[in-house]
C-alpha positions in Angstrom: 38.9 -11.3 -47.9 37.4 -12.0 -44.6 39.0 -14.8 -42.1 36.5 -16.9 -40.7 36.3 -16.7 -36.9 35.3 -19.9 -34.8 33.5 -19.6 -31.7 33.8 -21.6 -28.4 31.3 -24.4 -29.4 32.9 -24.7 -33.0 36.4 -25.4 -31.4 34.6 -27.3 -29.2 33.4 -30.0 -32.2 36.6 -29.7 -33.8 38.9 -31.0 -30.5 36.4 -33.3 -29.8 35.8 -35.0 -33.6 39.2 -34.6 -34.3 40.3 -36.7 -31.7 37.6 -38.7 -30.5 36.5 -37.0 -27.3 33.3 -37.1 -25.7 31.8 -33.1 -26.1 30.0 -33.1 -23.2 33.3 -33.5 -21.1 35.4 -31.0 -23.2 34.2 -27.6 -21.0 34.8 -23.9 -22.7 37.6 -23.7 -20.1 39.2 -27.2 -20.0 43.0 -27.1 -20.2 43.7 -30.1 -23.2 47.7 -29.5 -23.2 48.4 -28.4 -20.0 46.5 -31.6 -18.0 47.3 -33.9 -20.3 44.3 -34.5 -22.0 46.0 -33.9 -25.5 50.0 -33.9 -26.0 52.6 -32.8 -28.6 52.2 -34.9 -31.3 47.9 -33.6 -30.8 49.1 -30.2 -31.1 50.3 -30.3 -34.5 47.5 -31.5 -36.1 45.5 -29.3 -34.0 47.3 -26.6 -35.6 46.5 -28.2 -38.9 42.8 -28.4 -38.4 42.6 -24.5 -37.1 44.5 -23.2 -40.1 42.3 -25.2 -42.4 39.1 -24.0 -40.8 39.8 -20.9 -39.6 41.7 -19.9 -42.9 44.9 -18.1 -41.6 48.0 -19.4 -40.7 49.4 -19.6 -37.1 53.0 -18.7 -36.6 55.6 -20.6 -34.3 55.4 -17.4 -32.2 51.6 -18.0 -31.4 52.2 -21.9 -30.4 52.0 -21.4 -26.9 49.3 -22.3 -24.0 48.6 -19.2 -23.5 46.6 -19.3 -27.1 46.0 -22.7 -27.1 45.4 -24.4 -23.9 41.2 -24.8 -24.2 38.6 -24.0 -26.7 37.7 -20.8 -25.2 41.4 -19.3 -25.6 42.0 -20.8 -29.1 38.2 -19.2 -29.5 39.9 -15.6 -28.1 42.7 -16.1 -29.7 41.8 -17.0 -33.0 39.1 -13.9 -32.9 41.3 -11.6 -31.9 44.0 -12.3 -34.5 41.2 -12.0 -37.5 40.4 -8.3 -36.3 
């Protein structure tokens, strides 16, 4: 079976739906944990909504900013893992 991957303007809608922010100010590149925008308690259900759509689970390991810091790295990140 085939994992779904999401690209940069999906994750986009997803941030932004999931927690009511405006998607013309959420940028490819915009850091959402790292400024502030989003915090701890954001992070888990972010985590919730990604495994839902994206179909795989992510493990403790891969809960850093590095993967998860703006929509374009959870993008990479997310695409990269499903190769």
């Amino acid at each position: 079976m085939s994992t779904p991957t999401l690209g940069t303007e999906t994750v986009r809608t997803l941030i932004a739906d999931q927690f009511g922010l405006d998607p013309a100010e959420l940028a490819d590149d915009t850091p959402m944990f790292s400024s502030g925008l989003l915090d701890s308690f954001h992070l888990v259900e972010l985590i919730s909504v990604l495994e839902k759509t994206s179909g795989r689970r992510i493990k403790p390991g891969e809960i850093n900013l590095e993967n998860l810091d703006s929509p374009q790295r959870i993008a990479n990140f997310l695409g990269a893992s499903a190769s």
